[in-house]
N, CA, C and O atoms as CSV, one atom per row, in Angstrom:
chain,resi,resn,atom,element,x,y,z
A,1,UNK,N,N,0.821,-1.193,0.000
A,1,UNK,CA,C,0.000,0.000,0.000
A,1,UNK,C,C,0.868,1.262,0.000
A,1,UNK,O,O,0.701,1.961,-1.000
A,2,UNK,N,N,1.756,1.712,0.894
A,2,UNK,CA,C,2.937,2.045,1.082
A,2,UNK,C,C,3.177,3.339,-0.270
A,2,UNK,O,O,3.036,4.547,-0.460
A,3,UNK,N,N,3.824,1.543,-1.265
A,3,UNK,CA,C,4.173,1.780,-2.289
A,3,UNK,C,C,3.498,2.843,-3.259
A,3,UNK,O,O,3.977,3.886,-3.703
A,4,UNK,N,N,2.283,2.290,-3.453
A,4,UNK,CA,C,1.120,2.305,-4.826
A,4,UNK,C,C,0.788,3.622,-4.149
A,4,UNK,O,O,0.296,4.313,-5.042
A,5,UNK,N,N,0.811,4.381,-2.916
A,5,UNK,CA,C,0.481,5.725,-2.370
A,5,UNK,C,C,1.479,6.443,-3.035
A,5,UNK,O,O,1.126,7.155,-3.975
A,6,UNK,N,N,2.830,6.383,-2.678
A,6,UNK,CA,C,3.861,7.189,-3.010
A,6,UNK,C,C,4.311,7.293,-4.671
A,6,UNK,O,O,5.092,8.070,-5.220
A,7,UNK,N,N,3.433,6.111,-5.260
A,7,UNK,CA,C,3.446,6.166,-6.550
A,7,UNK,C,C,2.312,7.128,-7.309
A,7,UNK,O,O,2.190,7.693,-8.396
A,8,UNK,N,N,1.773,7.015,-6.422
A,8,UNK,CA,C,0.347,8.029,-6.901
A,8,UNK,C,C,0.560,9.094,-7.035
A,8,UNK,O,O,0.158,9.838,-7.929
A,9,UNK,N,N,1.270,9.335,-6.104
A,9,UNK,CA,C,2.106,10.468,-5.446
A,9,UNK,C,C,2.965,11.103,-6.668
A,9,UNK,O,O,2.472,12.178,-7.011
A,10,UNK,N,N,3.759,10.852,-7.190
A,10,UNK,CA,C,4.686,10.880,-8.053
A,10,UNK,C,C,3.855,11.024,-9.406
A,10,UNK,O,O,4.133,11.921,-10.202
A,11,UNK,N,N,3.274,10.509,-9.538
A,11,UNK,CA,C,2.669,10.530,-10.384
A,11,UNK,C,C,1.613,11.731,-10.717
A,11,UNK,O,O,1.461,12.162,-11.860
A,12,UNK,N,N,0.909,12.215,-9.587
A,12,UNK,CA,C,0.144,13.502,-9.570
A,12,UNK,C,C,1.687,14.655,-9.784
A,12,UNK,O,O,1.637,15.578,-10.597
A,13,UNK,N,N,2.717,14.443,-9.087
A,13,UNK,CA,C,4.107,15.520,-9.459
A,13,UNK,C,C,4.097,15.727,-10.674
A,13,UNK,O,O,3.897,16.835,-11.173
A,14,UNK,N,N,4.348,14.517,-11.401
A,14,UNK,CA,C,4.878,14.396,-12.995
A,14,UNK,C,C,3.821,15.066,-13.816
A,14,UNK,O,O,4.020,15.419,-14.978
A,15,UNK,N,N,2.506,15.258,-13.075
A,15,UNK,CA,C,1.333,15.848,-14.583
A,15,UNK,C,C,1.337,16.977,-14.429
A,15,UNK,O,O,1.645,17.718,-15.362
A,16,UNK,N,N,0.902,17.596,-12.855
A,16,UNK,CA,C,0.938,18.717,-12.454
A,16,UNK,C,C,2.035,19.742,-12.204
A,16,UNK,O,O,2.020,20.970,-12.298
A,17,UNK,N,N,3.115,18.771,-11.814
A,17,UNK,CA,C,4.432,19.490,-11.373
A,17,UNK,C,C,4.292,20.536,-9.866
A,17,UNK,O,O,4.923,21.557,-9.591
A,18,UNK,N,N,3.348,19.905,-9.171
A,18,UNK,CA,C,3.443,20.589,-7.633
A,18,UNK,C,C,2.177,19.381,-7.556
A,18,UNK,O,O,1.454,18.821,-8.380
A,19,UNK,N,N,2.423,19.325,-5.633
A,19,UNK,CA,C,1.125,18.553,-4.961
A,19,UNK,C,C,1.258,19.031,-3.747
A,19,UNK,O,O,2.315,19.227,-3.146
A,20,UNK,N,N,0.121,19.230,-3.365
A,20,UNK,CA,C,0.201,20.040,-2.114
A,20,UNK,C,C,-0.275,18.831,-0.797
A,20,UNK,O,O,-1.264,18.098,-0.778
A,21,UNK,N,N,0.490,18.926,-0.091
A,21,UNK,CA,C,0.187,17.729,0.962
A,21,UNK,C,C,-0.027,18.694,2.310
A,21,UNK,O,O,0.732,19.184,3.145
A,22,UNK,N,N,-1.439,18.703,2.079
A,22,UNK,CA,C,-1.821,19.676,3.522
A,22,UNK,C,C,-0.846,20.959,3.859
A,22,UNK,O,O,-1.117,21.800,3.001
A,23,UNK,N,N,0.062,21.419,4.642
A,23,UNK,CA,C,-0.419,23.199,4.382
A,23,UNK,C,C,1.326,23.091,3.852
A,23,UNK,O,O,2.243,23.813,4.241
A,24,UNK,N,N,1.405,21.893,2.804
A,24,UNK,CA,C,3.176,22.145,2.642
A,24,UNK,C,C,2.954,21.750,0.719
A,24,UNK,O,O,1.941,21.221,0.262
A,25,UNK,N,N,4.107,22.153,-0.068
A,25,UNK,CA,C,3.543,21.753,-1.523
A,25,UNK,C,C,5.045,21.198,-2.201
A,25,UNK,O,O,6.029,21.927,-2.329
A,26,UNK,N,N,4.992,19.870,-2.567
A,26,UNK,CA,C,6.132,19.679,-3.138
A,26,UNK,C,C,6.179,19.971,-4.668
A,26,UNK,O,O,5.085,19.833,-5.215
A,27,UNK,N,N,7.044,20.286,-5.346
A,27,UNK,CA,C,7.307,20.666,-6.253
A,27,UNK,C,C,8.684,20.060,-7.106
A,27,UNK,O,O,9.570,19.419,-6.542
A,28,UNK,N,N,8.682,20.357,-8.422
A,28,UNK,CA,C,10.192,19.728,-8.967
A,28,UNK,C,C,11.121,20.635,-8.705
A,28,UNK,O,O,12.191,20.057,-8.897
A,29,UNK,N,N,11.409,22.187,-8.238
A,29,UNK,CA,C,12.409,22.588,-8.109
A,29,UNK,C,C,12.681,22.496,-6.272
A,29,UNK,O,O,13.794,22.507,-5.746
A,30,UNK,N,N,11.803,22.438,-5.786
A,30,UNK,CA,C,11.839,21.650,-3.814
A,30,UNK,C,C,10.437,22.038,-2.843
A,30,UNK,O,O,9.355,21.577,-3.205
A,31,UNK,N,N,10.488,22.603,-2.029
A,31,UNK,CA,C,9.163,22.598,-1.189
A,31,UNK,C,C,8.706,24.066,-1.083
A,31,UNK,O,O,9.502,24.991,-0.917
A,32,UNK,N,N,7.464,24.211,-1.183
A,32,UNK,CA,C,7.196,25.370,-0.437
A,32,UNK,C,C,6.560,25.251,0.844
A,32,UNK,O,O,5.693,24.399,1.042
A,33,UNK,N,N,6.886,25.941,1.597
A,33,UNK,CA,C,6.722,25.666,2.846
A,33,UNK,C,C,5.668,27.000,3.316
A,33,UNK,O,O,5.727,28.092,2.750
A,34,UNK,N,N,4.563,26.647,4.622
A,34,UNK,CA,C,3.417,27.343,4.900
A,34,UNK,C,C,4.678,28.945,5.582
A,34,UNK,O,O,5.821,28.948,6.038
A,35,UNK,N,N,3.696,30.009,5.312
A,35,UNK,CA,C,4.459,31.137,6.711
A,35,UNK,C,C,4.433,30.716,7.899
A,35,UNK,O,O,3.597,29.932,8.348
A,36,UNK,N,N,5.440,31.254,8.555
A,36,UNK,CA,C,5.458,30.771,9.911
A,36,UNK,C,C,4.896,31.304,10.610
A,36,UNK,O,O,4.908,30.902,11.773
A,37,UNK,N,N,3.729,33.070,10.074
A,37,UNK,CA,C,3.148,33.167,10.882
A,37,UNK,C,C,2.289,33.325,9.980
A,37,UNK,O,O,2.573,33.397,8.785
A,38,UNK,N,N,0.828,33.417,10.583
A,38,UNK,CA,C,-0.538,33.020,9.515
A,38,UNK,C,C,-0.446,34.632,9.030
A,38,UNK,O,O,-0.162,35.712,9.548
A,39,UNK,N,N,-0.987,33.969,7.329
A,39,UNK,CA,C,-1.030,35.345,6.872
A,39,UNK,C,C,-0.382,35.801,5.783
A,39,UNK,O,O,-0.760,36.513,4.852
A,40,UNK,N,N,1.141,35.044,6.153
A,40,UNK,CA,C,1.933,35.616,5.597
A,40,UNK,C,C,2.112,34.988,4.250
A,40,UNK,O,O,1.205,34.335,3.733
A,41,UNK,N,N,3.224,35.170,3.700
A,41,UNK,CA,C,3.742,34.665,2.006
A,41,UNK,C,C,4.410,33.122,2.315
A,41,UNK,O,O,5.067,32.885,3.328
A,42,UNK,N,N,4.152,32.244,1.379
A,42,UNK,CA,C,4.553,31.133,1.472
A,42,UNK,C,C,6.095,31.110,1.498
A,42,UNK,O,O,6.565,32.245,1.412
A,43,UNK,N,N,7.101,30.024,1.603
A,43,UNK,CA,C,8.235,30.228,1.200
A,43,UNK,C,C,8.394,29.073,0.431
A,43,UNK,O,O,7.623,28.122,0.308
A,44,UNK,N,N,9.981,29.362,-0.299
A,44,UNK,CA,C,9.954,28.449,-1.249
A,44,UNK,C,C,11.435,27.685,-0.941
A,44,UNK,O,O,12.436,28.347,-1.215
A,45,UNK,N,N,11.558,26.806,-0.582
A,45,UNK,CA,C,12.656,26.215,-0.617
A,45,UNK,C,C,13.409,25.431,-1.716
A,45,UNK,O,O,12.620,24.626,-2.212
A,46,UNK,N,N,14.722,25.349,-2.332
A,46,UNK,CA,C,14.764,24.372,-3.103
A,46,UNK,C,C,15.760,23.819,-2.825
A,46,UNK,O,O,16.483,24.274,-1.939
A,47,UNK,N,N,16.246,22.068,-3.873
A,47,UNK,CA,C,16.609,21.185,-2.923
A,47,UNK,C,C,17.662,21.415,-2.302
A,47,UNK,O,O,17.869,21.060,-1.141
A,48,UNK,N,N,18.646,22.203,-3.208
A,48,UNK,CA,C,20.040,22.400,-3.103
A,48,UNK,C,C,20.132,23.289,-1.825
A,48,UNK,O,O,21.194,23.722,-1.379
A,49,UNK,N,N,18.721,23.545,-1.209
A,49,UNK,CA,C,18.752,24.634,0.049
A,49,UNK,C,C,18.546,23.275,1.563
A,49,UNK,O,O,19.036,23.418,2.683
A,50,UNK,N,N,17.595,21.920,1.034
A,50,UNK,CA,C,16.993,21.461,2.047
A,50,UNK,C,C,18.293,20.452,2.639
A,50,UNK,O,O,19.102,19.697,2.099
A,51,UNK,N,N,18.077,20.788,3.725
A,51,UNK,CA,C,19.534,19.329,4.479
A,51,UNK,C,C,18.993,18.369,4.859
A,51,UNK,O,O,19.401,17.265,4.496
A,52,UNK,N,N,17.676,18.526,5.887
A,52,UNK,CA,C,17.340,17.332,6.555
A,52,UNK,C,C,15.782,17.118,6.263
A,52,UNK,O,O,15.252,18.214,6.441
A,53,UNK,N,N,15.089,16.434,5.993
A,53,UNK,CA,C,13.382,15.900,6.743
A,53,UNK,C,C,13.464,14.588,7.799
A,53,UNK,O,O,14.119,13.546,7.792
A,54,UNK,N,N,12.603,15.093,8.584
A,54,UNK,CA,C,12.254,14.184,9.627
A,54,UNK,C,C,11.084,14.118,10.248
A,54,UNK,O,O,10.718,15.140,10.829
A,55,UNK,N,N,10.050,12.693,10.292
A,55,UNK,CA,C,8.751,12.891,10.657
A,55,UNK,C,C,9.370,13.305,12.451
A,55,UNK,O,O,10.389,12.964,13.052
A,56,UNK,N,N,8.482,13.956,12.747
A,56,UNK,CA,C,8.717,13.708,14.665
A,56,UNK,C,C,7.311,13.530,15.298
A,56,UNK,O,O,6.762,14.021,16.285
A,57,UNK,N,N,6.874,12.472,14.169
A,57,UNK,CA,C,4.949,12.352,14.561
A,57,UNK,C,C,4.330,11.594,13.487
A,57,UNK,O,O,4.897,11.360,12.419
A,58,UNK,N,N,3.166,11.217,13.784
A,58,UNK,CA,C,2.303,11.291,12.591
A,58,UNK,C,C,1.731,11.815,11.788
A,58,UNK,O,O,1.257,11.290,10.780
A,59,UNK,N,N,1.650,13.606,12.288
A,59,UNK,CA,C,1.419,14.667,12.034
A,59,UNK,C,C,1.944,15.715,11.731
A,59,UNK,O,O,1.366,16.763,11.444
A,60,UNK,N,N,3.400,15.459,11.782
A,60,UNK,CA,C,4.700,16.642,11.781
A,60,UNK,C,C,5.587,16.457,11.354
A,60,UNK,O,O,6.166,15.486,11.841
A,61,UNK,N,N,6.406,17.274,10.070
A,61,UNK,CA,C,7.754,16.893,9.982
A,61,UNK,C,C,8.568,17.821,10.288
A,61,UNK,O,O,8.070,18.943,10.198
A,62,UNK,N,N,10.073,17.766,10.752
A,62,UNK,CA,C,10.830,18.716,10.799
A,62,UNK,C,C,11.583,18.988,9.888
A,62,UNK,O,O,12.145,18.057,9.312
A,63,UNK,N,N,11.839,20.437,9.451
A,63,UNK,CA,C,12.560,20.146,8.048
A,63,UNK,C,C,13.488,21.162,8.343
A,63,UNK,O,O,13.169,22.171,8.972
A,64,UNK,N,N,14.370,20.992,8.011
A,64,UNK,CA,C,15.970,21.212,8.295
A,64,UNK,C,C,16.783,22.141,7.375
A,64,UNK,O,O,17.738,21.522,6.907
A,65,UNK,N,N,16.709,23.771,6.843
A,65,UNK,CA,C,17.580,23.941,5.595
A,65,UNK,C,C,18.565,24.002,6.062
A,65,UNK,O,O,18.620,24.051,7.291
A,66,UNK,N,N,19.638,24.022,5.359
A,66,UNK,CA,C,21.151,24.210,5.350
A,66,UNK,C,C,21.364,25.583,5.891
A,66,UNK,O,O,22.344,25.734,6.621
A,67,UNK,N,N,20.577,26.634,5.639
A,67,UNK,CA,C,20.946,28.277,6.479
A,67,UNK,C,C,20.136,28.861,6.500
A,67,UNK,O,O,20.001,29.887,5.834
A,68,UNK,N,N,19.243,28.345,7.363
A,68,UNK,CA,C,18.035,28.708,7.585
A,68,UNK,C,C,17.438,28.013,9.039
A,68,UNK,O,O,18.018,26.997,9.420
A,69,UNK,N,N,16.170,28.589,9.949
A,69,UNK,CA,C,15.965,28.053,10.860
A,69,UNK,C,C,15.200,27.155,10.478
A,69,UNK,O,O,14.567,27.142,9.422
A,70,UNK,N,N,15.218,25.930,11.748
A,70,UNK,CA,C,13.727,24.684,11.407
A,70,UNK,C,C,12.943,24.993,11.141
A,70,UNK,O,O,12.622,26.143,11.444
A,71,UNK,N,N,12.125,24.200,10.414
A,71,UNK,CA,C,10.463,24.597,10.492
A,71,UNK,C,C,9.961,23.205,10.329
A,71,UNK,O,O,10.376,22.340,9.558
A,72,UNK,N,N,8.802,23.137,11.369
A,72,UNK,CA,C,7.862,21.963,11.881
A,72,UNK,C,C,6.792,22.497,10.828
A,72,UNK,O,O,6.436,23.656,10.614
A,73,UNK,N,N,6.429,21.429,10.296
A,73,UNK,CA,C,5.157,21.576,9.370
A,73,UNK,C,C,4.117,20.416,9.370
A,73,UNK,O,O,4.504,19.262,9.192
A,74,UNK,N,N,2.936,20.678,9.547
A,74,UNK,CA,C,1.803,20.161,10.281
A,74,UNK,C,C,1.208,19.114,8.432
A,74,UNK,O,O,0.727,19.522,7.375
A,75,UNK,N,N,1.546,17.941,8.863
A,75,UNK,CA,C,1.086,16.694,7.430
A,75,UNK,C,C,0.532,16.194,7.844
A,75,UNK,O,O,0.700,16.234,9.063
A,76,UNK,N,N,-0.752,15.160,7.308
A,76,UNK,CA,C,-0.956,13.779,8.002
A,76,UNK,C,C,0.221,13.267,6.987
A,76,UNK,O,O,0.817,13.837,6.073
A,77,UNK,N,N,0.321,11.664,7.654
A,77,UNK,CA,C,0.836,10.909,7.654
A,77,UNK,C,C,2.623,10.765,7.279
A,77,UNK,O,O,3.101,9.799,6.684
A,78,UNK,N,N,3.601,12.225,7.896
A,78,UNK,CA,C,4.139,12.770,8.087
A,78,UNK,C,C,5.524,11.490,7.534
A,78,UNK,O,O,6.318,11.899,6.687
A,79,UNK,N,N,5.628,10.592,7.865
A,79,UNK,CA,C,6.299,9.500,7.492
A,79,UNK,C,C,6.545,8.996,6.206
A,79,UNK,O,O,7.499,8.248,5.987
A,80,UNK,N,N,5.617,9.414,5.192
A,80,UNK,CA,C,5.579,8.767,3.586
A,80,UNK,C,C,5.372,10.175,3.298
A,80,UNK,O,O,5.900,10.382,2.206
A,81,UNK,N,N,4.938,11.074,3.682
A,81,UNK,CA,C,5.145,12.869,2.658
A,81,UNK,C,C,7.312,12.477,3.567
A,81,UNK,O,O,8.307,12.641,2.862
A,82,UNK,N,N,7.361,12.259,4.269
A,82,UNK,CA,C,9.080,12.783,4.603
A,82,UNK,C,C,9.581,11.510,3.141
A,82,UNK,O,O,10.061,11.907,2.079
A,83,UNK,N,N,9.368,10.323,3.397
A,83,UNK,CA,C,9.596,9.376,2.127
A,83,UNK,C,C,9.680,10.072,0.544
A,83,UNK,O,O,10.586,10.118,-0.288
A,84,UNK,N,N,7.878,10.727,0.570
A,84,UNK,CA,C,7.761,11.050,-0.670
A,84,UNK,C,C,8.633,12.412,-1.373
A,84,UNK,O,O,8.910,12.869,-2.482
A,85,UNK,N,N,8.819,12.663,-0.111
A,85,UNK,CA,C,9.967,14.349,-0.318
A,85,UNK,C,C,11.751,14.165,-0.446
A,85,UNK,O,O,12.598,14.951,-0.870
A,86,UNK,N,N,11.854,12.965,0.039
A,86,UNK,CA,C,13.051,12.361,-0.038
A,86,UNK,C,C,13.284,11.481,-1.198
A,86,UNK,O,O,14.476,11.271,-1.422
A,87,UNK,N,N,12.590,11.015,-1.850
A,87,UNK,CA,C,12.105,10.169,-3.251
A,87,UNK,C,C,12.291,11.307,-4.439
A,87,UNK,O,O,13.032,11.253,-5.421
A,88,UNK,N,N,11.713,11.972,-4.182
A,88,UNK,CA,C,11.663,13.695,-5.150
A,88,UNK,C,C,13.372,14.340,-5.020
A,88,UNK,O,O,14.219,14.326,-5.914
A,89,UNK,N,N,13.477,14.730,-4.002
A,89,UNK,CA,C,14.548,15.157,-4.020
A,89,UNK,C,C,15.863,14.555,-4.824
A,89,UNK,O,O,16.489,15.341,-5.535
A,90,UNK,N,N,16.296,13.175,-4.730
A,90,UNK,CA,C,16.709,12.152,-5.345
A,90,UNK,C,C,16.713,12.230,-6.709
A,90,UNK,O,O,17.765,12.324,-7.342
A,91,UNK,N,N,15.195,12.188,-7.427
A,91,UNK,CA,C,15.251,12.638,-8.823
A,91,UNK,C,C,15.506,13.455,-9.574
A,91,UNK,O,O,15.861,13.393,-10.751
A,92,UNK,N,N,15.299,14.434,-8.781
A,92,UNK,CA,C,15.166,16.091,-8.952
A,92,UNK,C,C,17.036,16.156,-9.102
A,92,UNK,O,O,17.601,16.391,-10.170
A,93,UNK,N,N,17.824,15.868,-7.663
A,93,UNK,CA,C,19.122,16.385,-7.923
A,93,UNK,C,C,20.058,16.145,-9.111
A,93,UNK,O,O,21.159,16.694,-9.150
């Protein structure tokens, strides 16, 4: 199941070229990420900027840039979007 999700997954990337997984949007050049405070302008990260993802939940990942502060971003199933963002990244570089 896993699988055939994260393939779906990939697959909505490849037509559309962005998918938005609850308040975060992956994309082929890297993530945009929600403001950190409501309201504000999205940001855009790309890969050559991102260092780390890490679920720290079922609901949360932490994402890590290279010079930049953390940012916790609110997913379900926080474990296969960190997979599916790490899968992307991979292709993308």
């Amino acid at each position: 199941m896993r699988t055939a999700l994260l393939e779906r997954l990939r697959g909505t990337l490849d037509a559309e070229g962005r998918i938005e997984l609850g308040s975060l949007a992956v994309t082929d050049a890297g993530l945009v990420l929600p403001s950190p405070v409501g309201g504000g302008r999205a940001t855009a990260l790309a890969w050559a900027e991102l260092g780390e993802t890490k679920a720290t939940g079922l609901a949360e990942l932490l994402i890590r840039p290279r010079h930049a502060k953390d940012r916790r971003v609110g997913v379900r199933n926080a474990r296969i979007v960190r997979d599916f963002i790490e899968e992307t990244r991979a292709l993308c570089d």
